[in-house]
Structure formats: C-alpha cells, structure tokens
C-alpha positions as CSV (number, residue, x, y, z in Angstrom):
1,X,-108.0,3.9,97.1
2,X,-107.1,7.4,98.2
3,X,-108.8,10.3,96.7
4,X,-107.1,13.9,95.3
5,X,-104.5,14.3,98.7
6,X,-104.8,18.2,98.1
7,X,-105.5,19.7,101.3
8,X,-106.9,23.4,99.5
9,X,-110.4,24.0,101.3
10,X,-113.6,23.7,98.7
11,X,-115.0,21.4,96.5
12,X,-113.0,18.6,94.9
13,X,-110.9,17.8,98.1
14,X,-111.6,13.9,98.8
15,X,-110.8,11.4,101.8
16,X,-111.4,7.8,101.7
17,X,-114.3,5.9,101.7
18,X,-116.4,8.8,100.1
19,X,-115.3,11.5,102.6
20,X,-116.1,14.8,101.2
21,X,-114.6,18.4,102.7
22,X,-117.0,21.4,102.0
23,X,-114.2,24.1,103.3
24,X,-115.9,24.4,107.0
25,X,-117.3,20.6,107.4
26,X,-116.0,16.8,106.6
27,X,-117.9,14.3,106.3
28,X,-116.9,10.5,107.4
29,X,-119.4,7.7,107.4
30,X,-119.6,4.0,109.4
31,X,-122.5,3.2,106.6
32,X,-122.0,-0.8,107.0
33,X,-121.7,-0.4,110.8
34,X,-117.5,-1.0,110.1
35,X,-114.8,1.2,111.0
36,X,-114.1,3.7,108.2
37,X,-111.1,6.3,108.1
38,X,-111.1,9.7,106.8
39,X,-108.3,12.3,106.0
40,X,-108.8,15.2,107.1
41,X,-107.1,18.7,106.0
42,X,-106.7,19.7,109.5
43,X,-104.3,18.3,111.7
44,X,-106.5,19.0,115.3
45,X,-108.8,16.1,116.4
46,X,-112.5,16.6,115.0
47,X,-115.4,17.4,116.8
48,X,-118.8,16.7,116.1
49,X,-121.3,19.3,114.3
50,X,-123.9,17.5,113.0
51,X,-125.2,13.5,113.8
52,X,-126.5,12.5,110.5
53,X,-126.9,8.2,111.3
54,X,-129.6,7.3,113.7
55,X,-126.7,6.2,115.2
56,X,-125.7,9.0,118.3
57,X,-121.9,9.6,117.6
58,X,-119.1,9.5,121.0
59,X,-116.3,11.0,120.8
60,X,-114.1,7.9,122.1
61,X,-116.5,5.3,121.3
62,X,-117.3,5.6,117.8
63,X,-115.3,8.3,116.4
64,X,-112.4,10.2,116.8
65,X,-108.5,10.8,115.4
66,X,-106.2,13.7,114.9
67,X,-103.0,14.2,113.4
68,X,-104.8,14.4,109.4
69,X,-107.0,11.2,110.0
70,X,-110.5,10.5,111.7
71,X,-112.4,7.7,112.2
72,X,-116.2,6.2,112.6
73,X,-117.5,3.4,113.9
74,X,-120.4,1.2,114.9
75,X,-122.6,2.8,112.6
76,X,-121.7,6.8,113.2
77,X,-122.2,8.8,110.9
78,X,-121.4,12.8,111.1
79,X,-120.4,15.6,110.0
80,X,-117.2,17.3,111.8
81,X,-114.7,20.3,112.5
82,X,-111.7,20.9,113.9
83,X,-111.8,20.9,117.3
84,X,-110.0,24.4,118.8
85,X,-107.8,24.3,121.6
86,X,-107.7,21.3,122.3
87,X,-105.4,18.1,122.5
88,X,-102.8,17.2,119.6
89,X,-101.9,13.2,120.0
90,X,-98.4,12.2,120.1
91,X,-95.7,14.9,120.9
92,X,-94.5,14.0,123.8
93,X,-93.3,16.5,126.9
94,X,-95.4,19.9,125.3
95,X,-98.5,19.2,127.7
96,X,-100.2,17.2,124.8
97,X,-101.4,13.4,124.8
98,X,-99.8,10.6,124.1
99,X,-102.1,7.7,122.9
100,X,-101.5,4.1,124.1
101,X,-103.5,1.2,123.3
102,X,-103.6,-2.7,124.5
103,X,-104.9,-4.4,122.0
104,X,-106.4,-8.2,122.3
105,X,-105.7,-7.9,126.2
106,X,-101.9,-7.2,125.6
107,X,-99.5,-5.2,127.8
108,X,-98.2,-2.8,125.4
109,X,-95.7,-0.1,126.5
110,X,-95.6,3.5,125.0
111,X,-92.7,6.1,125.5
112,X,-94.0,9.6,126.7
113,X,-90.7,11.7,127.7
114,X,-92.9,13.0,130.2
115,X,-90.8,14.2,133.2
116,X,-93.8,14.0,135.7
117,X,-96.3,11.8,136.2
118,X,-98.6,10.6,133.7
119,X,-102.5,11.4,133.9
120,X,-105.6,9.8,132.0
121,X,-107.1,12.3,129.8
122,X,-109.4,10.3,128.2
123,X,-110.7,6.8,127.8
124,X,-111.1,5.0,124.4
125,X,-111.9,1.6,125.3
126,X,-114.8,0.1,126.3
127,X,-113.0,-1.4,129.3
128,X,-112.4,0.8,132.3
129,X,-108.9,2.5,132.5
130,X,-107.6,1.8,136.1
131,X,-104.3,3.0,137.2
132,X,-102.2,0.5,138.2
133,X,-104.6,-2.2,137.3
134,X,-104.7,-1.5,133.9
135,X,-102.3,1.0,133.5
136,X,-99.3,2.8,134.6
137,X,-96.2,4.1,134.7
138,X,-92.4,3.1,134.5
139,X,-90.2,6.1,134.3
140,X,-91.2,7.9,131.2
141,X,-93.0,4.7,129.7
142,X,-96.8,4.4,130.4
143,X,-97.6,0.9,130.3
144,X,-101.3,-0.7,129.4
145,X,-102.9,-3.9,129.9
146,X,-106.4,-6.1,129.9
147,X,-108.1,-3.6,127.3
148,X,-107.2,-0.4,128.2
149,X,-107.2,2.2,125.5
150,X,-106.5,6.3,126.5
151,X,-105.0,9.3,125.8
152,X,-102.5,10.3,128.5
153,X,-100.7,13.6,129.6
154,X,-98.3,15.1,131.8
155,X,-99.9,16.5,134.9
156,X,-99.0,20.1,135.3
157,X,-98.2,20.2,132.2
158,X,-101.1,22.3,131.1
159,X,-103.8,20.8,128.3
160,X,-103.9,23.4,126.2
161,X,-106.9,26.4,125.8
162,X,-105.1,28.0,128.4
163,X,-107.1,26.0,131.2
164,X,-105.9,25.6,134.7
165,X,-104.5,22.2,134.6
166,X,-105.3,21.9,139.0
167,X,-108.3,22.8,138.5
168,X,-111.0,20.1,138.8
169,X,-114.6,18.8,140.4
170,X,-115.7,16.1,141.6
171,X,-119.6,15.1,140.7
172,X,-121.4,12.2,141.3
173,X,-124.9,11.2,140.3
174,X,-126.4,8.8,143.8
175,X,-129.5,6.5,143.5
176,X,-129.1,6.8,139.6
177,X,-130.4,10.4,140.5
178,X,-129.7,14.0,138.4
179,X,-127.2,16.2,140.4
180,X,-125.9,19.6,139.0
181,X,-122.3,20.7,140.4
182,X,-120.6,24.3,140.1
183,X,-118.4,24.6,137.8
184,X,-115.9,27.9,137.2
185,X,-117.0,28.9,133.5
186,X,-113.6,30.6,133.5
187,X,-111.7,27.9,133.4
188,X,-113.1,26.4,129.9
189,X,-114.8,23.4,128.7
190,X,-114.9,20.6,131.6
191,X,-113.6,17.2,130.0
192,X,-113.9,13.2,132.1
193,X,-110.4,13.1,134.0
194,X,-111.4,10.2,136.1
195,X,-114.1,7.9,135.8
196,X,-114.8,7.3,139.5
197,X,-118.1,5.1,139.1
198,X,-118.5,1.4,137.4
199,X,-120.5,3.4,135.1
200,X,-119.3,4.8,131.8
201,X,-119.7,8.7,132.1
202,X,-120.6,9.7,128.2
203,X,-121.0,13.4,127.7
204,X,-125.1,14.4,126.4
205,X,-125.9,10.4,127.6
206,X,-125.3,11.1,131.8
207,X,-123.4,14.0,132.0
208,X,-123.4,17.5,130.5
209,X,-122.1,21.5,131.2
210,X,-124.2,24.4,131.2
211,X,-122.0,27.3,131.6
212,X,-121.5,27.5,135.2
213,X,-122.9,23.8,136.0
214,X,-122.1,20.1,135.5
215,X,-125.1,17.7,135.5
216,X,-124.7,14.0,135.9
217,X,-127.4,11.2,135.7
218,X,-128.1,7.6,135.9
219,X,-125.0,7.0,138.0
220,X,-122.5,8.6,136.2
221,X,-119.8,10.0,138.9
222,X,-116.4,11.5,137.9
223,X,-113.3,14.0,138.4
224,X,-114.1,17.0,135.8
225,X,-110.9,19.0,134.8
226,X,-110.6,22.2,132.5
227,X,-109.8,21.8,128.9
C-alpha cells in the first residue's frame, strides 16, 4: 500500500515498505533479505550515506534506482541522497543512460536513439557484461543476452558533471596485489567503464579513489572514466 505521495521535504512524507524521508536523507530497507522499493522525492539516482544492515550496501548489486524509485536488496539496508551530477536513466540521445536488462537469460532489445555507438556505463548483473557476447548494438537498438544487466550511453556524448567523456585509465591489480594509478582529480569522480578482469571490480571492496589516485586490489583490473 503506498504511503502520503506528497513529495514536500520533512516529516510525514512516506515511501513504501516503511520508507521514511527526513528532508536531507531516505531511508529503504531489505529487512527479510527481499527486494524492497522506495519512492523517493528526488528524481536523481541515490547514493549511499550511511550503511545501517550488517549487510555492506553496492550500488549495482543491492541497491540502486532513479527516476522517483530506489531499491534494496539481499539484505541492504541504508540510508541515502541524491546523487549530484550524475546519470538520469532513460532519455535517450542527451548523454544520459539507457537501462537494458535480460532477464531469465533472454535477449531483450532496448531502443536508445543514440546516434553513435553505445558504451557500458555500468554493470547491474551479477554476470559479466561482454560486448558482443552479451551485448551490443543494432543501429540505435542495444541488444542484451545470457544475463546481462547495464546502464548504457552514448560515447561522446558527455556523462554529465561536466567530465571529459575521453578521458580514462586503465588499472589493473597483478598477483592479487594493491596497485595505485594516477588519476587527474580535475576530471571528477572516476566510475568502472570496463571491467577488463574475470573479477568483479566493486568500489571500497578492490578498488577505491583518493583524490589524485586509483587503488585496485585482489585482482580487480578495469578501464576508469570521469563521471
């Protein structure tokens, strides 16, 4: 049953499941370890500000949504913001992302009205997003298959936050070991373009930013691009 639908910040506003909005924070809770949505009064995609379940929280893994709705899974259980200057799903051809999802191993299609080619931006599954493997493109269709779950966008067509979409660095973590790679602080946040190794780079699990440096650990190695 939904709560009050008023989106005024402050006390009283109410999601589903028991969501609650204090005017800065929302609150969304996987408190049976199932999938649980949340409205949310902002329309960005949220980011986490506080890990409240013992559970650690991913971004991609067990939470995430935009567009007014959220989600947590697996147990997560946080309390979150709106993201700033980051990536709005689902307008097409404005240098946002488009998500596209195959679901029980299913090919399933998704228009973009991308002009150029499409890019993963970020991986949602669990299975490993290869290009045309997995996925890829048919005009201004990106197609999906065996699992694959992302968020795509239209290279060059510049991610938002002002970031230099051709800007990018390769890091790779050898022998499991730590490596720390220079990154341009300038450019903004670095975000996983590409996956490059069989193992899943997580951000705070085997990879990390520290101003003007990318770690990554325990055999994480990937393409890191400017949000």
């Amino acid at each position: 049953m939904r709560g009050n639908h008023g989106g005024r910040p402050g006390a009283g506003w109410g999601g589903w499941n028991g969501s609650s909005w204090t005017g800065q924070t929302l609150t969304c809770s996987s408190n049976d370890r199932r999938r649980r949505e949340c409205r949310t009064p902002f329309n960005g995609r949220p980011v986490l500000v506080e890990n409240i379940s013992g559970t650690r929280c991913v971004e991609g893994v067990n939470f995430g949504g935009g567009g007014g709705i959220m989600w947590v899974d697996k147990g997560c259980r946080g309390r979150f913001a709106e993201g700033r200057g980051g990536w709005q799903v689902g307008k097409p051809g404005t240098g946002q992302t488009i998500r596209c999802e195959s679901r029980n191993n299913r090919e399933t299609t998704c228009g973009t009205g991308f002009r150029g080619r499409a890019v993963l931006v970020r991986r949602l599954s669990d299975t490993r997003c290869v290009e045309n493997r997995n996925w890829g493109q048919r005009g201004s269709n990106i197609w999906v298959s065996g699992g694959c779950r992302g968020e795509f966008a239209e290279a060059g067509g510049g991610w938002g936050g002002g970031a230099n979409s051709s800007y990018s660095v390769t890091c790779s973590s050898e022998n499991n070991r730590r490596r720390t790679c220079a990154w341009d602080r300038r450019q903004g946040r670095p975000v996983v373009i590409e996956n490059i190794s069989k193992t899943r780079c997580q951000e705070n699990a085997n990879w990390g930013w520290d101003g003007n440096q990318i770690w990554v650990d325990r055999g994480c190695r990937a393409r890191f691009g400017a949000r």
